[in-house]
KOLSEKE-531432 format. One line per 5 residues: number of its first residue (from 0); their letters; for each residue x negated, y, z of C-alpha. Coordinates in steps of 0.25 Angstrom, whole numbers, always signed. Each point is the difference from the previous one (the first is absolute). Example, Ala and Ser with C-alpha at 12.3 -4.5 7.8 and 13.67 -1.06 7.14 Angstrom:
0 = AS = -49,-18,+31  -6,+14,-2;
//
This chain:
0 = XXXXX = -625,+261,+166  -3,-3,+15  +14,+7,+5  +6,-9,-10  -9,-11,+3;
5 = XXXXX = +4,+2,+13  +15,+0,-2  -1,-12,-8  -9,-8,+13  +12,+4,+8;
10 = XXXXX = +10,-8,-6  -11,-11,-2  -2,+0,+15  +13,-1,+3  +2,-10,-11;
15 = XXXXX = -11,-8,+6  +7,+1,+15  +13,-5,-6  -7,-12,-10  -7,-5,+12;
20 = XXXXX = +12,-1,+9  +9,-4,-12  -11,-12,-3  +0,-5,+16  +14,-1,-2;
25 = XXXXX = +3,-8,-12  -12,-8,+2  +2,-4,+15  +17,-2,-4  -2,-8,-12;
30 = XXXXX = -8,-12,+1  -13,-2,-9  +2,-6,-11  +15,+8,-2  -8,+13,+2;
35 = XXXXX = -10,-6,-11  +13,+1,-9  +3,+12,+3  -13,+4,-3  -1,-4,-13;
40 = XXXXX = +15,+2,-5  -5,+16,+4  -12,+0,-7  +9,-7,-13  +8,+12,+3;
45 = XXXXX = -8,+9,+0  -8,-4,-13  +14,+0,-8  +4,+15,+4  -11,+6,-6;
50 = XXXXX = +7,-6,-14  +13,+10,+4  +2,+12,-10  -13,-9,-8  -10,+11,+8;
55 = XXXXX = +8,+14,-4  -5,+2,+15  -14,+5,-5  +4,+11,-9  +12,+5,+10;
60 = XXXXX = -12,+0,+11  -10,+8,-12  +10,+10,-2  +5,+1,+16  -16,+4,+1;
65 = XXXXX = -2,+9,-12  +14,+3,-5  +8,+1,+11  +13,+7,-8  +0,-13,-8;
70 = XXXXX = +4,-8,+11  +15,-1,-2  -2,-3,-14  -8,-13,+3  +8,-5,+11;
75 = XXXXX = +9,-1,-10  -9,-9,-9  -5,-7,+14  +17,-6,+3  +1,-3,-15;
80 = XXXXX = -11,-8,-1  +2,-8,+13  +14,-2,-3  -7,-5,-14  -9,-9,+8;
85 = XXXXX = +9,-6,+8  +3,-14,-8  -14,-3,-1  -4,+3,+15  +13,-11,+1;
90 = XXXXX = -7,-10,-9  -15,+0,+8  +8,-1,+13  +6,-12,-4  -12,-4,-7;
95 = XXXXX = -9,+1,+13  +10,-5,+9  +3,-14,-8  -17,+0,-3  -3,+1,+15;
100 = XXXXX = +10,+2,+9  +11,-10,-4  -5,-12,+9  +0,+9,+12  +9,+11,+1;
105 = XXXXX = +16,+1,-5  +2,+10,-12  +10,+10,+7  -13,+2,+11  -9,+3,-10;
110 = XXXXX = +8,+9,-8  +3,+9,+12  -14,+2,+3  -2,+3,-15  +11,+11,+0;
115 = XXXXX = -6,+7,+12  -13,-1,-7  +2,+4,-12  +14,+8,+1  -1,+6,+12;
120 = XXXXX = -15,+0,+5  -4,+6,-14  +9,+9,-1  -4,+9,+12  -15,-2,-2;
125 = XXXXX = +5,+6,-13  +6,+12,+7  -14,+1,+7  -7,+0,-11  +7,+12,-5;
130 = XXXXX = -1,+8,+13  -15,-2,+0  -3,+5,-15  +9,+13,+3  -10,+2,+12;
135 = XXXXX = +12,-3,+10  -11,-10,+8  +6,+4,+15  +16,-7,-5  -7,-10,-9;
140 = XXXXX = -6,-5,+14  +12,+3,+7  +7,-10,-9  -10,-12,+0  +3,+2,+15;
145 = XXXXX = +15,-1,+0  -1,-10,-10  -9,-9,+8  +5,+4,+13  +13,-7,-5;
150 = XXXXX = -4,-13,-4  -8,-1,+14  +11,+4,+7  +7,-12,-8  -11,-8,+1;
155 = XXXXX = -1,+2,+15  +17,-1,+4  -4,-14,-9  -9,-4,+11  +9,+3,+10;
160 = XXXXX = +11,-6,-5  +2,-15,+1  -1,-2,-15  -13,-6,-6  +3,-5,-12;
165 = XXXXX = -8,+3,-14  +17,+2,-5  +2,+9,+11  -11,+10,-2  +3,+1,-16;
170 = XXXXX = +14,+6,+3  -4,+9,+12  -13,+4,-8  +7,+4,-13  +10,+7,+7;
175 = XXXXX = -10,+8,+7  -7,+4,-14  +13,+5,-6  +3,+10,+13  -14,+5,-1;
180 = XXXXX = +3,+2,-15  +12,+7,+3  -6,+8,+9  -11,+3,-8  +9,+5,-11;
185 = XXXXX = +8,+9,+8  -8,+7,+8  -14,-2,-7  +2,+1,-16  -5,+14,-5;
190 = XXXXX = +13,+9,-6  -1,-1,-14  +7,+1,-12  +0,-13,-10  -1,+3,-14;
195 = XXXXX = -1,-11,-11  -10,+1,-9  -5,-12,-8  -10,+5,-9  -8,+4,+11;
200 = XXXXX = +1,-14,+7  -5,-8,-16  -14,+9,+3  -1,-5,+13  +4,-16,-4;
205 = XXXXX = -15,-4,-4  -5,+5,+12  +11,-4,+10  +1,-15,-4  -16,-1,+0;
210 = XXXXX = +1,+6,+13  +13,-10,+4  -10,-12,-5  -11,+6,+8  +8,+1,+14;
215 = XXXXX = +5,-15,-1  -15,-4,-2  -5,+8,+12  +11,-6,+6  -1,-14,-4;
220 = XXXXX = -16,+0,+2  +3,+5,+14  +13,-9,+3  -1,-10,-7  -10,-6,+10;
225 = XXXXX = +14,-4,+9  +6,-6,-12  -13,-9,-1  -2,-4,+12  +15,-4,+2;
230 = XXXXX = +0,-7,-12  -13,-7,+4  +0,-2,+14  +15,-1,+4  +8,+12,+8;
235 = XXXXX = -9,-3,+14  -14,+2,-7  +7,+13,-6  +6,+5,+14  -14,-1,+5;
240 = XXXXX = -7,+7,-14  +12,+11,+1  -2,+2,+15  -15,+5,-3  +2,+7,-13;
245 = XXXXX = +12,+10,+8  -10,+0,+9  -10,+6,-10  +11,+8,-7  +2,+9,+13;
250 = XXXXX = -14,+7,-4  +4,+4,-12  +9,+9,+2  -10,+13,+2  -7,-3,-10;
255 = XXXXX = +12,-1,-9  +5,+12,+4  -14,+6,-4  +2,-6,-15  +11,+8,-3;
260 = XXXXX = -6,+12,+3  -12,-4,-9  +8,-4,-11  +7,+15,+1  -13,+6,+2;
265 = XXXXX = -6,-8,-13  +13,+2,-8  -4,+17,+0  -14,-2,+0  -4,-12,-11;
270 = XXXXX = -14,+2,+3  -1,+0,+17  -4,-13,+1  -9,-2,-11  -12,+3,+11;
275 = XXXXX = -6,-16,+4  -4,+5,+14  +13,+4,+5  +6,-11,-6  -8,-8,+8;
280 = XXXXX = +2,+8,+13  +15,-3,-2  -1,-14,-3  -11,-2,+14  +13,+9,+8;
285 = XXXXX = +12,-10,-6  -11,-12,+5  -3,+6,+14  +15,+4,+3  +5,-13,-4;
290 = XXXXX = -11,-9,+8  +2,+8,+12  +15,+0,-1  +0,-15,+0  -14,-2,+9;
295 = XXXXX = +12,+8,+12  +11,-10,-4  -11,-12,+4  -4,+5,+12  +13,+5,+5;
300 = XXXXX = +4,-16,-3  -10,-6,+7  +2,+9,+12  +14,-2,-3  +4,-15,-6;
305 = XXXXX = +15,+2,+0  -1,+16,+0  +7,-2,-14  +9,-11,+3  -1,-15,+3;
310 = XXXXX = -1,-4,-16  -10,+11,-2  -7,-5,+13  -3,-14,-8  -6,+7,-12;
315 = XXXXX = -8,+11,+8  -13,-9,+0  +0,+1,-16  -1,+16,+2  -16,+4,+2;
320 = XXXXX = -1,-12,-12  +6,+10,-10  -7,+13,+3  -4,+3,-14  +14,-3,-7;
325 = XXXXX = +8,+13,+3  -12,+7,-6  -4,-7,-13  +17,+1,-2  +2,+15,+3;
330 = XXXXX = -12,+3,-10  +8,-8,-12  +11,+8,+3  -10,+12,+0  -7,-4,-13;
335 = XXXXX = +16,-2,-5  +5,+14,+3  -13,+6,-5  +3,-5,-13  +13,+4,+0;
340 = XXXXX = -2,+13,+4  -9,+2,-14  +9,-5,-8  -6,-13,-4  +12,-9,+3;
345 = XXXXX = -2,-9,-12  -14,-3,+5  +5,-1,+15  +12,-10,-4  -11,-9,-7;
350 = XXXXX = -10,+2,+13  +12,-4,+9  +2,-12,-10  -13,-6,+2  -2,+3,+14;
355 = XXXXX = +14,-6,+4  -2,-13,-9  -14,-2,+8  +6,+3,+15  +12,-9,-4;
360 = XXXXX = -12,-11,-5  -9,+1,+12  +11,+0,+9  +8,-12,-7  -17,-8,+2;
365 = XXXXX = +0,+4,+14  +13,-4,+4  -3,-13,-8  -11,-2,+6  +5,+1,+14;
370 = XXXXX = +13,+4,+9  -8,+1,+14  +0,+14,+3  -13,+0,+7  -7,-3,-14;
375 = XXXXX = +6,+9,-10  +4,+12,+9  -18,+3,+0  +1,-1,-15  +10,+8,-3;
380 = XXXXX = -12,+11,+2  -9,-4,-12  +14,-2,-9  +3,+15,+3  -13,+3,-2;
385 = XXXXX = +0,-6,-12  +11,+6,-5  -4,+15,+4  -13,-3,-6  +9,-2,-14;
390 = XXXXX = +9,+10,+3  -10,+11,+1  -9,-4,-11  +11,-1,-10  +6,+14,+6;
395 = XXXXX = -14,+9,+0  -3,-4,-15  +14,+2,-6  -2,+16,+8  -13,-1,-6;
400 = XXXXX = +4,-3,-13  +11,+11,+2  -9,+11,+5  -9,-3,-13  +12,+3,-10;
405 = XX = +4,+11,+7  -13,+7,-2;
//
């Protein structure tokens, strides 16, 4: 587990290099409140993919880990479903973007950014997904590099170039998801054969759906802030909140990386984390790595004010004011995985339900209540707080509740 571990960090690390010079340059090119959009046109994309092939990822991942002949088979039912799916990923695009985005962005912009989300984006994390749960970790981090390594040399020709415009980056940024798509396709995608076997898929549809509805919660409660804030505080207030919240993403990524080796670890052995202690020291290593991750980006910005870029350099001050975000965040999508891992996934699609609905309220008060910075960039501490606080007592009793009928 740590040389896989390991393997998987690798790709993170470089993933983290990559994001980091990817974000200077889209944030420093576009200006704030554009880069706000953007923001929050990814994080709508991002929340519709998990709706293509209706979840059929999660059983092509189970038998990638467990029944690794099967794979051929599944892929199969994976391309029917998300050709299936694909009229009613058009109806929520069109949906989100004349709910929030008509007044601020033209249609053919916020449908490129939806295709490279959802099309392109979704796809090769797909492929990934499949490497990792055949144990291929080494080419399943080799491919989140090339991948990101694409869009940031797009993003950073973007910056070069004398184009600036919101418009301009949605052509050059689908463009750059559909090459790194291709070219995970060609030189990444395991040799298989596809076999078509429907009865299989119709066991697998109860569990695939949940697991679809499941994925767009975790999503929603953990994008739909941006939608919120935009909606709320205009496209500047949510250039400022996305800024932060990227920030915050960056240190994620290992512990990420140290999920999907849990949920594999969980998925053969059902009963490794029934022990309260070790779940406890995992959840005190997700906090620690993620308040010290982010503790290194404040003070490298207040050595450094524009060490990120002159936009970035006007948010900087807000950084050591949310120290405890990135950690309360990456332990939701802890308690989220850990649920999933045991098979709960009725139970954590009603978990992400509740938690989403009061961070989308708390935040919706907070914007409300006050578009200065200053004042609700403190608060968002006790909001996470909050919501890990519910996250986690909603979690421990339904594995409690599990362990209890198991026995």
């Amino acid at each position: 587990m740590i040389s896989a571990y390991l393997s998987m960090i690798s790709g993170s690390a470089g993933r983290l290099v990559l994001s980091l010079l990817y974000f200077i340059s889209i944030a420093n090119t576009l200006n704030i409140a554009d880069f706000g959009l953007f923001a929050t046109a990814s994080a709508a994309g991002i929340m519709i993919s998990r709706v293509l092939a209706f979840g059929f990822v999660s059983p092509l991942y189970r038998v990638a880990t467990v029944k690794p002949h099967l794979v051929g088979t599944y892929v199969a039912g994976f391309l029917a479903g998300a050709v299936v799916s694909l009229p009613l990923i058009a109806g929520l695009t069109l949906i989100v973007f004349y709910s929030v985005f008509d007044r601020d962005m033209r249609l053919p912009v916020f449908l490129a950014f939806m295709v490279a989300e959802i099309i392109c984006w979704r796809s090769m994390e797909v492929i990934v997904i499949v490497l990792n749960g055949l144990g291929r970790f080494g080419r399943g981090a080799l491919l989140v590099i090339v991948s990101t390594g694409i869009r940031t040399v797009a993003a950073v020709l973007f910056s070069l170039s004398p184009l600036s415009s919101l418009a301009d980056w949605s052509v050059i940024y689908l463009a750059a998801n559909a090459i790194g798509l291709s070219f995970s396709l060609i030189w990444f995608f395991p040799a298989m054969r596809l076999r078509w076997r429907p009865q299989l898929y119709l066991r697998r549809w109860t569990d695939s759906v949940s697991v679809a509805g499941a994925e767009v919660l975790f999503y929603v409660q953990s994008e739909f802030d941006k939608i919120v804030v935009l909606a709320i505080g205009g496209p500047a207030v949510s250039g400022v909140y996305a800024i932060i919240m990227r920030l915050a993403d960056l240190t994620a990524l290992p512990v990420r990386s140290f999920n999907t080796l849990l949920v594999q670890k969980i998925m053969r052995t059902p009963r490794s984390m029934d022990s309260v202690r070790l779940r406890g020291a995992i959840e005190l290593v997700v906090f620690l790595v993620s308040t010290l991750g982010i503790a290194a980006m404040a003070v490298y910005l207040h050595i450094f004010p524009a060490g990120l870029g002159r936009n970035v350099a006007d948010i900087a001050p807000l950084v050591p004011l949310v120290l405890l975000v990135p950690a309360f965040r990456n332990l939701v999508e802890y308690h989220s995985e850990l649920l999933y891992a045991t098979g709960l996934t009725v139970r954590r699609m009603i978990i992400l339900v509740i938690v989403g609905a009061a961070k989308a309220a708390f935040l919706a008060a907070l914007m409300a209540y006050t578009g200065a910075a200053q004042v609700w960039a403190p608060l968002l501490n006790g909001l996470y707080l909050v919501l890990y606080a519910l996250s986690a007592a909603l979690a421990y009793t339904a594995l409690r509740h599990r362990r209890h009928r198991v026995i």
